[in-house]
LUMNU-957598 format. One record per residue (C-alpha): residue number from 1; x, y, z. Coordinates in steps of 0.05 Angstrom, whole numbers. Last residue first. Layout:
+------+--------+--------+--------+
! tigu !      u !      v !      w !
+------+--------+--------+--------+
!  NUM !      X !      Y !      Z !
...
+------+--------+--------+--------+
***
This chain:
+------+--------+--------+--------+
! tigu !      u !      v !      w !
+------+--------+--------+--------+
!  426 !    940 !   1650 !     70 !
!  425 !    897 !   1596 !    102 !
!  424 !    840 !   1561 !     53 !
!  423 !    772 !   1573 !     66 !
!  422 !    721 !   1516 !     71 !
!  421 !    648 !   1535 !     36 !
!  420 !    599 !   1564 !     93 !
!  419 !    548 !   1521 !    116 !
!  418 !    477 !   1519 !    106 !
!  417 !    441 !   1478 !    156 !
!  416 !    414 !   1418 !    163 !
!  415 !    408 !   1378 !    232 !
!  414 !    349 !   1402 !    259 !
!  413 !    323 !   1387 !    187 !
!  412 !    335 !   1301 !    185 !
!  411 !    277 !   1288 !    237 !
!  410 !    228 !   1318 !    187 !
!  409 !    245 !   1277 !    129 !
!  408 !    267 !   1288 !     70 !
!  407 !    234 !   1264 !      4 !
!  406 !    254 !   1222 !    -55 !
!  405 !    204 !   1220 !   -117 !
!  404 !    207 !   1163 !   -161 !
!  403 !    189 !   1138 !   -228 !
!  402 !    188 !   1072 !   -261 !
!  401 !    217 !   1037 !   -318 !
!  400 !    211 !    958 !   -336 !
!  399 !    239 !    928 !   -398 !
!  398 !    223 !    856 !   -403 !
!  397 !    289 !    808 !   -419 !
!  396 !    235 !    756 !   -375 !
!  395 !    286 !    766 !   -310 !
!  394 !    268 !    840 !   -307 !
!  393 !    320 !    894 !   -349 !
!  392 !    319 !    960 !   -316 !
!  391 !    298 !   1037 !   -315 !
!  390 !    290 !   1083 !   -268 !
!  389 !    260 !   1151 !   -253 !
!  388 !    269 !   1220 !   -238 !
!  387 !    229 !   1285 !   -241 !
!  386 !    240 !   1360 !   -234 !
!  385 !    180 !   1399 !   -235 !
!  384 !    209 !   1454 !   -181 !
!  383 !    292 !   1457 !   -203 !
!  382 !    348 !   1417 !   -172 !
!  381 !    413 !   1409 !   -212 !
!  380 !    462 !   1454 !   -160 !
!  379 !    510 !   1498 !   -188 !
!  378 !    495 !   1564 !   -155 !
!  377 !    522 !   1521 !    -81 !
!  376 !    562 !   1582 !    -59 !
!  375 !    528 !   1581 !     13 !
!  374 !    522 !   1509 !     20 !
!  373 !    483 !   1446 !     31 !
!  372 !    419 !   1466 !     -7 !
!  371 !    366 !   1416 !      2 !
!  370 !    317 !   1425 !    -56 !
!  369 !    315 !   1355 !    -72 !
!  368 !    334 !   1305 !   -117 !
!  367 !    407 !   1340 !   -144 !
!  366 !    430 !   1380 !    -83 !
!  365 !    418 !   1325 !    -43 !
!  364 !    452 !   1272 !    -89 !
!  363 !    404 !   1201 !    -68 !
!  362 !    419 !   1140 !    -36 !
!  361 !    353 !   1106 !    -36 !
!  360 !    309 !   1072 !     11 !
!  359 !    234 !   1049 !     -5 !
!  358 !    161 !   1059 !    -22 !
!  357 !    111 !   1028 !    -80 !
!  356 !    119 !    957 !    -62 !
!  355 !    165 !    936 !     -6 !
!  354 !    236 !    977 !    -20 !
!  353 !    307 !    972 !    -24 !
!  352 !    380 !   1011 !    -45 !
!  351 !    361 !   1045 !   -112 !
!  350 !    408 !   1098 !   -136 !
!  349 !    421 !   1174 !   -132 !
!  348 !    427 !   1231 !   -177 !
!  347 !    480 !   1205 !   -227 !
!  346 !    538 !   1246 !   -229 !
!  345 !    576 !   1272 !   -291 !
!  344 !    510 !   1305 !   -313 !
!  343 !    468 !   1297 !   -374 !
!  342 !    396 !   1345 !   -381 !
!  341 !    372 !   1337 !   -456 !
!  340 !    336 !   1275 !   -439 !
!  339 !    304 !   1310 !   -375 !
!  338 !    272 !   1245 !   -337 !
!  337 !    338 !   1252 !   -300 !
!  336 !    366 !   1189 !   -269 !
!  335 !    357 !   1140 !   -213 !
!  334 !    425 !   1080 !   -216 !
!  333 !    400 !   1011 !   -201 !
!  332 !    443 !    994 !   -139 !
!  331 !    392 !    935 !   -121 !
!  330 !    348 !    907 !   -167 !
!  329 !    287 !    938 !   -173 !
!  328 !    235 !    918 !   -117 !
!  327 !    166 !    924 !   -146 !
!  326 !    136 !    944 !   -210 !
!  325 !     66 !    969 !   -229 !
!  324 !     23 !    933 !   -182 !
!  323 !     10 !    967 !   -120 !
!  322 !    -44 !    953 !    -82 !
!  321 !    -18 !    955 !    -14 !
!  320 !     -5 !   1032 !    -18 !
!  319 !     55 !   1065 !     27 !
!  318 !     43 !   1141 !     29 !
!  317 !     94 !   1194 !     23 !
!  316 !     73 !   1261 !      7 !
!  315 !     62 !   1308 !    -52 !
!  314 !     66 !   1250 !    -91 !
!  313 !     84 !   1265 !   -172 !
!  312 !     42 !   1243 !   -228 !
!  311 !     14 !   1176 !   -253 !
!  310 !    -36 !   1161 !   -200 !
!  309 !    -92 !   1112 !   -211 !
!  308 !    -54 !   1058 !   -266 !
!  307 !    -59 !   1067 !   -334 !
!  306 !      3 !   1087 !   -355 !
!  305 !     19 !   1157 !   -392 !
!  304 !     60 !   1188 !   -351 !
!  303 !    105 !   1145 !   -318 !
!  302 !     80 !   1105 !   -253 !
!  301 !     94 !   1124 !   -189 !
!  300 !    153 !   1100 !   -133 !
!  299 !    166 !   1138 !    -74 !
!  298 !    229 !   1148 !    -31 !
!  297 !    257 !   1150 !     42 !
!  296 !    324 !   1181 !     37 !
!  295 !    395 !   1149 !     47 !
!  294 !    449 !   1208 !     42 !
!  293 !    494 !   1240 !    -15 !
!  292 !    534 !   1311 !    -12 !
!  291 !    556 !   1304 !     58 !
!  290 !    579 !   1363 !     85 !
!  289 !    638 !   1397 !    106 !
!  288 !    713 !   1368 !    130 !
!  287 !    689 !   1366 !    194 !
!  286 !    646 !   1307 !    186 !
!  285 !    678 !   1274 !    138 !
!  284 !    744 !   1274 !    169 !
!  283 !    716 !   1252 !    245 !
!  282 !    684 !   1195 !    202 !
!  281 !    766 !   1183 !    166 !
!  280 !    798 !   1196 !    240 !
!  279 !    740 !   1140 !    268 !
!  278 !    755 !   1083 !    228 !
!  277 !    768 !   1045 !    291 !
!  276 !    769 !   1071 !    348 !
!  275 !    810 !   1139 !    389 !
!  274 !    769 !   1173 !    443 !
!  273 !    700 !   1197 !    439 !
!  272 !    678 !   1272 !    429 !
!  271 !    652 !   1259 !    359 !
!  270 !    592 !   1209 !    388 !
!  269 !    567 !   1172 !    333 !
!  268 !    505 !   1136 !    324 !
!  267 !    456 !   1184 !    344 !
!  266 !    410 !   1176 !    288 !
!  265 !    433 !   1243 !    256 !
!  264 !    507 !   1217 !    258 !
!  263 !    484 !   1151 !    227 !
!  262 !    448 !   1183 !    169 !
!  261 !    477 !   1125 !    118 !
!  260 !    511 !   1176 !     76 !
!  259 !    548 !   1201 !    143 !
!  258 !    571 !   1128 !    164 !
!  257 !    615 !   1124 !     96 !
!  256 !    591 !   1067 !     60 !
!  255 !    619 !   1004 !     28 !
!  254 !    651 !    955 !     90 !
!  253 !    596 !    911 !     94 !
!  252 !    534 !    920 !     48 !
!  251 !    474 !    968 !     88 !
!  250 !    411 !    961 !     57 !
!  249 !    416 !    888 !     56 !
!  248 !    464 !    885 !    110 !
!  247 !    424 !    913 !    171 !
!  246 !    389 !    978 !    175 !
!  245 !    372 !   1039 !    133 !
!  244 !    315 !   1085 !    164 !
!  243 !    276 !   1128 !    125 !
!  242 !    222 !   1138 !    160 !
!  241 !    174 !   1111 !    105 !
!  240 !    230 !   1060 !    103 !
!  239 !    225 !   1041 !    177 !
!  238 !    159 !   1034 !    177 !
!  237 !    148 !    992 !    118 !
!  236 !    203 !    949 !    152 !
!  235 !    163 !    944 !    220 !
!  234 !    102 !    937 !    187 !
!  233 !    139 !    869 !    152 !
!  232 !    169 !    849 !    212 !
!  231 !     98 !    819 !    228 !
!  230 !     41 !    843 !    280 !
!  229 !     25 !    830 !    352 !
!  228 !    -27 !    877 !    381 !
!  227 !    -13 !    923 !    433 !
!  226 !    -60 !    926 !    491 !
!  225 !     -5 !    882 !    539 !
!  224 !     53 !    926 !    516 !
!  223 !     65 !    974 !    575 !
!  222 !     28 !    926 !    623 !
!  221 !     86 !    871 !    607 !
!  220 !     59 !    800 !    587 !
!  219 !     47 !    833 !    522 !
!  218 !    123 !    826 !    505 !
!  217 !    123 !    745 !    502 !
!  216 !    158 !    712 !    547 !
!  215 !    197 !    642 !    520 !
!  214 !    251 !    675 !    482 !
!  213 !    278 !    715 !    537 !
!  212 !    259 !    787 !    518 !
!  211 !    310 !    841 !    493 !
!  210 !    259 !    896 !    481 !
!  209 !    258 !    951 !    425 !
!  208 !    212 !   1019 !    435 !
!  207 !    182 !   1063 !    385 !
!  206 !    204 !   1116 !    324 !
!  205 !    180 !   1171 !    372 !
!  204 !    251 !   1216 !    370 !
!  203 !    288 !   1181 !    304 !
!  202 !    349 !   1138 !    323 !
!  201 !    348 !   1124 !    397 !
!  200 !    301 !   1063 !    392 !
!  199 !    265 !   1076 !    462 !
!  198 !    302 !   1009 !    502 !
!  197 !    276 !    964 !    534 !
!  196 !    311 !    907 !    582 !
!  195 !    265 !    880 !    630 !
!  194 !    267 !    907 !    697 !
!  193 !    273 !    881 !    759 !
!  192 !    351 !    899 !    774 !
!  191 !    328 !    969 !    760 !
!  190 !    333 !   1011 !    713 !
!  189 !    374 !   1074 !    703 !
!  188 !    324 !   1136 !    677 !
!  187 !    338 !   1153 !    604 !
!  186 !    344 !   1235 !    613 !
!  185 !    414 !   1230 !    564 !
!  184 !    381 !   1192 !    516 !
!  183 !    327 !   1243 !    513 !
!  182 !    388 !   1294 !    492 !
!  181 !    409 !   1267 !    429 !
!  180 !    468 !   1232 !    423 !
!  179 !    526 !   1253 !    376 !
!  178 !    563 !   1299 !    414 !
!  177 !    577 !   1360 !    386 !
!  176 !    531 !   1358 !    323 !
!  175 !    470 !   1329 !    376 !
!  174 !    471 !   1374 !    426 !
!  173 !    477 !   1428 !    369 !
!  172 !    419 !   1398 !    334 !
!  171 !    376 !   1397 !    393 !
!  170 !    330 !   1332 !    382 !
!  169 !    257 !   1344 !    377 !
!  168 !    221 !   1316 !    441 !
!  167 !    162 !   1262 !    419 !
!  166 !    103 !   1287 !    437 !
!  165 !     79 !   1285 !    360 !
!  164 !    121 !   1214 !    349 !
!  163 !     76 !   1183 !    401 !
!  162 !     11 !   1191 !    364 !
!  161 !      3 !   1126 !    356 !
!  160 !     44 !   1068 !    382 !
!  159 !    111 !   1027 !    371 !
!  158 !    141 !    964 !    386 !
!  157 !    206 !    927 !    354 !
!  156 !    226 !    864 !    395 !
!  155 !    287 !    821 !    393 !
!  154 !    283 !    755 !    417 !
!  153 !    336 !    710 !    480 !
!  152 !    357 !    636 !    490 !
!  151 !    314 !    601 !    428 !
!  150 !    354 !    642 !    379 !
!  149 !    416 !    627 !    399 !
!  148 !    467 !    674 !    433 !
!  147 !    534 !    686 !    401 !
!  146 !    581 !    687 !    462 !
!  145 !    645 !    734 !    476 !
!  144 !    678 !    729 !    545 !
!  143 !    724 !    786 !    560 !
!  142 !    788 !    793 !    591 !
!  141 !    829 !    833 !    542 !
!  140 !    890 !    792 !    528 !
!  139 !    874 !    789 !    448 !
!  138 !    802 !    806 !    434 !
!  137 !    812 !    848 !    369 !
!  136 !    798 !    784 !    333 !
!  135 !    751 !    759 !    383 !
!  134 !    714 !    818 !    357 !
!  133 !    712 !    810 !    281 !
!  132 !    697 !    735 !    284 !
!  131 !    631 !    749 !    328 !
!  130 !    619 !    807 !    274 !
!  129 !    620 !    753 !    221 !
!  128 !    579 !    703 !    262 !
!  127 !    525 !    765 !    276 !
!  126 !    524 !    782 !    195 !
!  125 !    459 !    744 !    168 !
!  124 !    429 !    754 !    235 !
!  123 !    437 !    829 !    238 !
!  122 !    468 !    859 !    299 !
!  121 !    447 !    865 !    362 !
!  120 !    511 !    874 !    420 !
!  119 !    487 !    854 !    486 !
!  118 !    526 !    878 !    542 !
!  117 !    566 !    867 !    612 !
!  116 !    616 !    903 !    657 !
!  115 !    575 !    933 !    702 !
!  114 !    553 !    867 !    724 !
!  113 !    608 !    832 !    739 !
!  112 !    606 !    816 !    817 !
!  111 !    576 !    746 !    800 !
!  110 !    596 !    720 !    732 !
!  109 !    589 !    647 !    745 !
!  108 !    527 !    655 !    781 !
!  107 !    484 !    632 !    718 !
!  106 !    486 !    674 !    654 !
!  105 !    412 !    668 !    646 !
!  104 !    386 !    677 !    718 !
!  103 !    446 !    738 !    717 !
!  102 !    404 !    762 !    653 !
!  101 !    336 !    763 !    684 !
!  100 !    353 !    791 !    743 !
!   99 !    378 !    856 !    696 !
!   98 !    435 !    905 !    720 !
!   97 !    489 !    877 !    679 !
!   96 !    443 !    883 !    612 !
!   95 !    475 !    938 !    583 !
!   94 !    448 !    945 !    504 !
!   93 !    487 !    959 !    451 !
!   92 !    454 !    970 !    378 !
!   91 !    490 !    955 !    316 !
!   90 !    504 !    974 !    241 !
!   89 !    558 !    925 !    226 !
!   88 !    616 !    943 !    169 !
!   87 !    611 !   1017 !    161 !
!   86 !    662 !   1050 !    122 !
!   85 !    719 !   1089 !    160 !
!   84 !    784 !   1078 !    119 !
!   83 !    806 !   1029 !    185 !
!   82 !    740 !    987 !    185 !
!   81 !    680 !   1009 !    222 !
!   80 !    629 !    976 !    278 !
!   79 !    569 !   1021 !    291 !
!   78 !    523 !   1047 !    342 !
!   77 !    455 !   1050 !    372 !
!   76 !    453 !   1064 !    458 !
!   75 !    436 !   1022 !    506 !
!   74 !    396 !   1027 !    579 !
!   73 !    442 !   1069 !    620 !
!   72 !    454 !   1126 !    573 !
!   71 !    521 !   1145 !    564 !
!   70 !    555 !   1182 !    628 !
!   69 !    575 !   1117 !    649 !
!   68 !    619 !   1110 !    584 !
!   67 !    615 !   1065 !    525 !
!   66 !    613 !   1138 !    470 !
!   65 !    585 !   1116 !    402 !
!   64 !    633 !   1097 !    340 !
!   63 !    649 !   1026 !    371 !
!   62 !    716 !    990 !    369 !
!   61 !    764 !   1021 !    429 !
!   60 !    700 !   1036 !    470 !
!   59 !    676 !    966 !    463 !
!   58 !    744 !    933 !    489 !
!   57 !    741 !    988 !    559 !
!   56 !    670 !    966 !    565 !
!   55 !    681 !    893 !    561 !
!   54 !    753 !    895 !    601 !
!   53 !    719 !    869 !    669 !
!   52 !    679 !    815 !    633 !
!   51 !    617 !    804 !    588 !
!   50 !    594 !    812 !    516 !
!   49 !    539 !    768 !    486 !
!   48 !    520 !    777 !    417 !
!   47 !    451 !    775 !    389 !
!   46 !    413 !    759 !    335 !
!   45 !    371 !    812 !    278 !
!   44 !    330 !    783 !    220 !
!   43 !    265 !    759 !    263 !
!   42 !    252 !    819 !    289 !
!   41 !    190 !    808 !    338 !
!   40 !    131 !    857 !    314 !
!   39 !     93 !    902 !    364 !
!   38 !     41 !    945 !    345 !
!   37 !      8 !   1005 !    347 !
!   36 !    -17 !   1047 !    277 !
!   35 !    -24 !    990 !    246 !
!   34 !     31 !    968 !    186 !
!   33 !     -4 !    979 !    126 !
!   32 !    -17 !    901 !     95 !
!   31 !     35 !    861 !     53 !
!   30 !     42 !    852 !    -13 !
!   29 !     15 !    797 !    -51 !
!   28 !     33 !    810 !   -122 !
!   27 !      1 !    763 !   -183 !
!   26 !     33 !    774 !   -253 !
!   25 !     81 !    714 !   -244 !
!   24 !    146 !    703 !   -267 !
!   23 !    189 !    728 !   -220 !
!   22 !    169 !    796 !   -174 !
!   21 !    215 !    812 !   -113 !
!   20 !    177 !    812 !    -50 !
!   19 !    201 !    761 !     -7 !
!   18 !    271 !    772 !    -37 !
!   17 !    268 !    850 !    -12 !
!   16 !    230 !    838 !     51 !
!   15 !    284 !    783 !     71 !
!   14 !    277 !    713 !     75 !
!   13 !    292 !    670 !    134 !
!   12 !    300 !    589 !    133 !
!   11 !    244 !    544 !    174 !
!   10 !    257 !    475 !    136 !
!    9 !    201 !    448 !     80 !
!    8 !    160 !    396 !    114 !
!    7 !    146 !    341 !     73 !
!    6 !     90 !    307 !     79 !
!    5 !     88 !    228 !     62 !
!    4 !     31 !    186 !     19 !
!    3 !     38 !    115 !     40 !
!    2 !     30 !     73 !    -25 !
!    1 !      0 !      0 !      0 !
+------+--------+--------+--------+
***
């Protein structure tokens, strides 16, 4: 007799981008508007376990942010550079010394070490890669380093309406001297009772992240129980109608300067810090003047002409379910000039990644919007009607062309200013 067998296929993680990316088929299943409050575990980010007497002394050496008690007491975001300063882990540090929960984890083993102890989140496709990069720089430093599994600890992203209005606005000169903004400063120090949240330090009212063990789910805690769950899915929507790059999808190891990828706005770098890695080519950058490219939250719309509802310009962003024209270019397609007769030596920006009709881009300032970054810049490209788009080759030898509107956010203009051009000493 013929037993019939099912197979189940393995658990394996796909990103938005992949998940989304159109084949063969005509039929798109996108994903729902996130809700206005939620709370979504993030699948695609692990941890890294960092404990011993020379832990904060061994960050401080490798990290762009500032791994001092004057730091906030809860965590901070950050980065891991190589020598010529390009980002090669976009990161968030969280102290965890104080917490029950992690010395009934760690076991007494540790006891009388709890200053001296962190998790490091990173993403999941690069935490044995940043494992490797620490225990490189471990040498006699006495640290223990430990990749923790998935079924020891989760990551959660949660957020809810209306918070991003009583949000406080960062103080751009706070922020331009030292890199943090100054609600981390006012975080209050837990206690030993405490779970381990954290309000995500990049854009004021973005939401909260926890560091859960795996077996307790977040609405178990009164701030959280009247959320409902939802998928990383509204938390990536989120992030890219806030325009916020993370992990190695959006950002490729050891490619971009930390600038372009908004980390100093996001309080990611601290420019009063001691000596680390990479940072006399960031401290470079930032002194040296501006930068002329950074990630922006973009729009896609039809060309002129198609048949689909809205074939002109978006005079804001708004992330739309339906969409059906194209989705996901491939990665680093270049965004050009709809102007045939304009040609310039630079291309305006290119595609990083999206979810339907909204998604990241590095885009020329001067060039896709009317930022203006200096006082003699007569020479920039941007003019009112402007309009770019992008054009590729899908999988079928199909032409495809879109076009797409970048914007700038609100949390970016504290931080802009005009500056006067560099003078040169007689």
């Amino acid at each position: 007799m013929r037993v019939s067998r099912t197979i189940r296929r393995p658990d394996v993680f796909i990103c938005a981008r992949c998940k989304y990316r159109r084949t063969y088929s005509t039929a798109v299943n996108l994903p729902p508007a996130p809700p206005a409050s939620g709370i979504a575990q993030l699948s695609d980010r692990r941890l890294i376990s960092l404990s011993g007497i020379d832990a904060g002394k061994f960050l401080q050496g490798l990290t762009s942010n500032n791994v001092t008690a004057a730091n906030p007491p809860r965590g901070w975001y950050s980065g891991f550079f190589t020598a010529d300063g390009k980002v090669l882990y976009d990161t968030f540090v969280y102290r965890v010394g104080w917490s029950k929960k992690w010395k009934e984890w760690l076991g007494a083993n540790n006891a009388g070490q709890e200053e001296y102890a962190y998790f490091i989140e990173v993403d999941a496709k690069e935490v044995a890669g940043l494992s490797k990069h620490l225990k490189r720089y471990k040498l006699r430093s006495k640290i223990d380093i430990r990749v923790i599994e998935n079924d020891e600890w989760a990551i959660w992203a949660a957020w809810r309406k209306n918070v991003k209005e009583q949000a406080p606005i960062v103080d751009a000169a706070a922020a331009a001297s030292t890199g943090t903004s100054p609600e981390l400063e006012q975080q209050l120090a837990p206690s030993p009772q405490d779970d381990i949240i954290l309000p995500d330090p990049r854009v004021p009212g973005f939401g909260d992240r926890l560091v859960l063990p795996a077996d307790m789910s977040p609405k178990s805690l009164a701030p959280f129980e009247e959320l409902d769950q939802t998928t990383i899915d509204s938390y990536t929507i989120r992030r890219y109608l806030t325009g916020i790059p993370e992990g190695q999808s959006e950002i490729p190891p050891a490619t971009t300067l930390p600038l372009k990828l908004n980390m100093d706005y996001m309080s990611g770098i601290h420019f009063r810090k001691g000596c680390y890695v990479g940072q006399e080519k960031t401290h470079m950058t930032k002194f040296k003047g501006v930068s002329a490219e950074r990630v922006l939250p973009v729009q896609l719309y039809p060309e002129p002409g198609s048949p689909e509802k809205q074939a002109s310009p978006p005079n804001f962003q708004s992330y739309d379910p339906s969409w059906d024209n194209v989705i996901n270019p491939p990665v680093n397609t270049v965004i050009k000039r709809t102007d045939a007769d304009v040609k310039s030596r630079n291309s305006p920006g290119r595609w990083i990644a999206g979810i339907g009709n909204i998604g990241l881009a590095m885009c020329r300032l001067e060039m896709m919007t009317d930022v203006k970054l200096t006082v003699d810049s007569i020479s920039t490209m941007w003019k009112p009607g402007t309009e770019f788009g992008m054009k590729w080759i899908e999988n079928g030898g199909q032409e495809k062309t879109v076009r797409v509107k970048a914007f700038v956010p609100e949390w970016h203009k504290p931080h802009m200013g005009i500056r006067e051009p560099p003078r040169r000493v007689q």
